[in-house]
N, C-alpha and C positions, 0 to 999 in steps of 0.2 A: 691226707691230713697230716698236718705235725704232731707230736710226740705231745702229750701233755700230760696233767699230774690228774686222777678222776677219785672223785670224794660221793659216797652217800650220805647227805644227810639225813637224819631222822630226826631233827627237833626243826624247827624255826632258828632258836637259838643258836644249834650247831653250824645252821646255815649261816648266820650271823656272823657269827666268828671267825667262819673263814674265809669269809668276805673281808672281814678286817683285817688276817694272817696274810694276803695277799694284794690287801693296799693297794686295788682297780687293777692288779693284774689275773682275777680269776672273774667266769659268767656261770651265773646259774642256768639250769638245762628242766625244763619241766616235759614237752611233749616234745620237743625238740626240731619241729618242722620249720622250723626259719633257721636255730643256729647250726644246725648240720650243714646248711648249704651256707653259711655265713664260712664256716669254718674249712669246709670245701674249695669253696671260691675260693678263698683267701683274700678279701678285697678289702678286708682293714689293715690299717699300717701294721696296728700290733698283734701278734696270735695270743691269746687268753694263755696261762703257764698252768692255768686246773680250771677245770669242769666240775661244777657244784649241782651235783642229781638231788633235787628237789620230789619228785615222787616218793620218794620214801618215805617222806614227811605224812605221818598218816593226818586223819580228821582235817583235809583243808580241800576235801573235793563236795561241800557240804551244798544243797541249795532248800532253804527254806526261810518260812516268815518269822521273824519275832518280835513281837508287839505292831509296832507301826513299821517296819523296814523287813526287807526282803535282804535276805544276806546271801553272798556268792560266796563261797571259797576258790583260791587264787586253783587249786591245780582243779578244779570243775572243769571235764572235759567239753571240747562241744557240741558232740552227739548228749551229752548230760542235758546241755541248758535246751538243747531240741526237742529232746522227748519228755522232758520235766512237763508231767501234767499240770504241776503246777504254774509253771512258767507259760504254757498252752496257754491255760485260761486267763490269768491276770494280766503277762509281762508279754504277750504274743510279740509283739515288737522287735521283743531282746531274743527269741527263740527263734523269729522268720531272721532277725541278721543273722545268728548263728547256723539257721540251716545254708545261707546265700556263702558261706565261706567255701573253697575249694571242693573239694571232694568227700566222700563218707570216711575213705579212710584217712585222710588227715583230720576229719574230725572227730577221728576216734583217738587220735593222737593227743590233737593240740588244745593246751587248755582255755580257758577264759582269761589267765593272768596275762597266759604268752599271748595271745591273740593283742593283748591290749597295750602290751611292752614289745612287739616283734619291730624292726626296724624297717627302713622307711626300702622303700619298693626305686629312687630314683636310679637310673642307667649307667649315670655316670660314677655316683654314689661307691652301685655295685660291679663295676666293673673285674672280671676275675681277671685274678693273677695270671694266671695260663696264657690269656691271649692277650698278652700288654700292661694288665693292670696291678696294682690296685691305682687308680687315677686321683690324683689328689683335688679337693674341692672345699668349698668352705667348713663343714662338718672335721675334714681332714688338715685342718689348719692353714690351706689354702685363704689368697686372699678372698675368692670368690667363688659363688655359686655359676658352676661352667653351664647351670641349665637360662641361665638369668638372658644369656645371648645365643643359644647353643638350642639344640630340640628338647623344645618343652611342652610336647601338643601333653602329655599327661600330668603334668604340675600347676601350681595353686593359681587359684584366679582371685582367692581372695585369702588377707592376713599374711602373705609369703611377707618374709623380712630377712632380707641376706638370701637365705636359705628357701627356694620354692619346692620344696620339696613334700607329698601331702602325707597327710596319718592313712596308713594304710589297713586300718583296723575297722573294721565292719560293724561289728559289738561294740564299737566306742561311739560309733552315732546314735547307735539306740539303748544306747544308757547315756546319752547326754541329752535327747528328745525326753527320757526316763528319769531327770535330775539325777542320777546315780552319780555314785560317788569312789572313790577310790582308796582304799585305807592301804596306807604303807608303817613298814616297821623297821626299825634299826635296831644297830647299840643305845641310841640314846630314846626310844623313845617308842612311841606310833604317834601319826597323825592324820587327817583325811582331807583330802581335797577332790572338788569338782572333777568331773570327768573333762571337762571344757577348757581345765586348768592343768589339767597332768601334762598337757605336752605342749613343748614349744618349739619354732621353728629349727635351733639345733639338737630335740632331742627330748627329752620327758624330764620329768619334776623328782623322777628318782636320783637321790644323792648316793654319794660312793659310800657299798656299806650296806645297802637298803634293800627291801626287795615289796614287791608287792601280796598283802597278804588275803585281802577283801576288798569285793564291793558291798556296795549297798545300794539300795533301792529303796525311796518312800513310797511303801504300801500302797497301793491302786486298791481305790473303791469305788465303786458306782460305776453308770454307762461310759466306759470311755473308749473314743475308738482309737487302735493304735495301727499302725500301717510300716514297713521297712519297704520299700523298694530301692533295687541297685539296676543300673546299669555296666554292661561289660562288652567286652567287644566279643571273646570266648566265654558262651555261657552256657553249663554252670560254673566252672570253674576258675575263672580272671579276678582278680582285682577290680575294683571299680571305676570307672569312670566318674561318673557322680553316683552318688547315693542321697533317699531322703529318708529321715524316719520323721513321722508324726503322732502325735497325742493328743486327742481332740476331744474335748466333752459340749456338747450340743444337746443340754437339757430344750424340750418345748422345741424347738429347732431353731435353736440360735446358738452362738457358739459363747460358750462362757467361758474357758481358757481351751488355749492353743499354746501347743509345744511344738517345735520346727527345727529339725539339726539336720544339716548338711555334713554329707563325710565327701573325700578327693577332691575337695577344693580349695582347702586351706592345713596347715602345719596340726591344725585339728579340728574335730568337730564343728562346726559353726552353727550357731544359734541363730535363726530367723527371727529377731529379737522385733524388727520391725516390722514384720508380716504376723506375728503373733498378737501385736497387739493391734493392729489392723483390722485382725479378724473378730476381737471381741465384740459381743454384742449384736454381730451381724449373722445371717443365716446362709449356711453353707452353699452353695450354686459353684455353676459353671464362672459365673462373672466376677464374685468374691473370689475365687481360688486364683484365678487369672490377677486381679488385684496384690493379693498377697503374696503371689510368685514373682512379679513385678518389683514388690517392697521386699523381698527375700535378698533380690541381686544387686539392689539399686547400689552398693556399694563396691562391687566385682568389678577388680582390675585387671583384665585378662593381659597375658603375656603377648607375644607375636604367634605363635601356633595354637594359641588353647579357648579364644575366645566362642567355638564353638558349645565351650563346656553350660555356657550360661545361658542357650534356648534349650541344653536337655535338664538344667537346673531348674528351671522354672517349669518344662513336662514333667519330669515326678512329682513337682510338691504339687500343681495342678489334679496329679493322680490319685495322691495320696489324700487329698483332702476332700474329693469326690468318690472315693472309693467306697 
């Protein structure tokens, strides 16, 4: 690795600032299992000039209820959000995406924030320096995304724009199935936006300066059932192929709301917007889910190698709503 300048913070604040002292040329570092190997590689144009240690920062590994919302703190690690009894019983969703990531000891590492801000898994993207790269691509000011005509059996079938490259974040499917929410803070401010909303085809919602401090979750009450399932080619350990998470309440057995988010398919999370309401009103079966899995994809533009992704798109949410 090259030489860089390394900062502890211990406020928020002091993080803040020196985010602003170094005007996008310094990354903050919380468990550090994605930027270690970022910085390894070497496969961005530019090398960060300082390292901002955010664990230092006490009271932000927090997970409990208050009032109507479930609040995260950004360095919650993710063996945290796994074994959180609490999380067991109300948020199982957000706790089986968290167990489905890498391995125990990267989840003893990396937290809920990085999980949610870790950068995007494409080949070309990442290409190390060592053996030819860093490869320039539309992210890298490139006119074009090399994956658009180039191998892209694992990029977006649906929402790719310029960029097909997919959110590689696990716990952002099942906190967007979860309406969670994502609270960031600056110099100038805090604000929250949708988990559905933080990231976009070249990148996330975080501005230069910012960093992620919380989530939030709207309190779960009553029977609801909630389901994550992933697929991987290397399992347990890969990245996913598709992923579904669901949210289903089936008072009397009929279904009176349905939550549906797809992750590895799109720049982020994707709402089954039209399979959800599909499903309202009607009682859960083999024939309904099939139905709904159908109105999940009906928009899915699959590339030239990736169109396989859209009959295992429609097996999870089939699974997940039978389950």
């Amino acid at each position: 690795m090259r030489p860089f300048t390394h900062y502890d913070a211990h406020a928020v604040e002091e993080a803040l600032t020196l985010l602003k002292r170094y005007n996008g040329r310094a990354v903050l570092n919380a468990g550090g299992t994605d930027l270690l190997s970022a910085l390894k590689g070497e496969y961005l144009l530019h090398y960060p000039e300082a390292i901002i240690n955010i664990k230092t920062i006490p009271d932000l590994a927090y997970i409990r209820e208050d009032g109507d919302m479930l609040r995260i703190g950004a360095l919650a690690r993710l063996s945290d959000v796994v074994n959180s009894p609490l999380l067991r019983k109300r948020y199982n969703a957000l706790a089986e995406a968290a167990y489905s990531v890498a391995t125990p000891q990267v989840r003893n590492m990396a937290t809920l924030g990085g999980n949610l801000c870790q950068d995007i898994r494409c080949w070309y993207y990442r290409y190390p320096r060592h053996i030819g790269g860093p490869i320039g691509c539309l992210r890298k000011g490139n006119k074009a995304c090399l994956a658009a005509t180039g191998d892209n059996r694992y990029h977006a079938i649906m929402g790719g724009k310029g960029c097909f490259a997919v959110c590689p974040s696990d716990t952002a499917v099942a906190l967007a199935a979860l309406n969670g929410r994502i609270k960031i803070v600056g110099t100038r401010g805090e604000r929250s936006v949708p988990v559905t909303d933080f990231f976009h085809p070249l990148g996330n919602e975080l501005k230069r300066g910012e960093m992620v401090r919380e989530i939030e979750v709207p309190r779960i009450t009553g029977m609801v059932r909630q389901t994550f399932l992933k697929f991987t080619l290397r399992r347990p350990v890969d990245f996913a192929i598709v992923s579904v998470a669901s949210v289903i309440a089936v008072p009397r057995g009929r279904c009176r709301e349905a939550r549906i988010a797809l992750g590895a398919v799109g720049p982020a999370p994707v709402r089954a917007t039209a399979a959800e309401e599909w499903l309202k009103g009607k009682p859960i079966s083999e024939a309904t889910a099939a139905e709904a899995a159908t109105a999940a994809l009906t928009g899915a533009r699959p590339l030239r190698m990736n169109s396989y992704k859209v009959e295992i798109a429609k097996t999870l949410i089939k699974r997940a709503l039978t389950s």
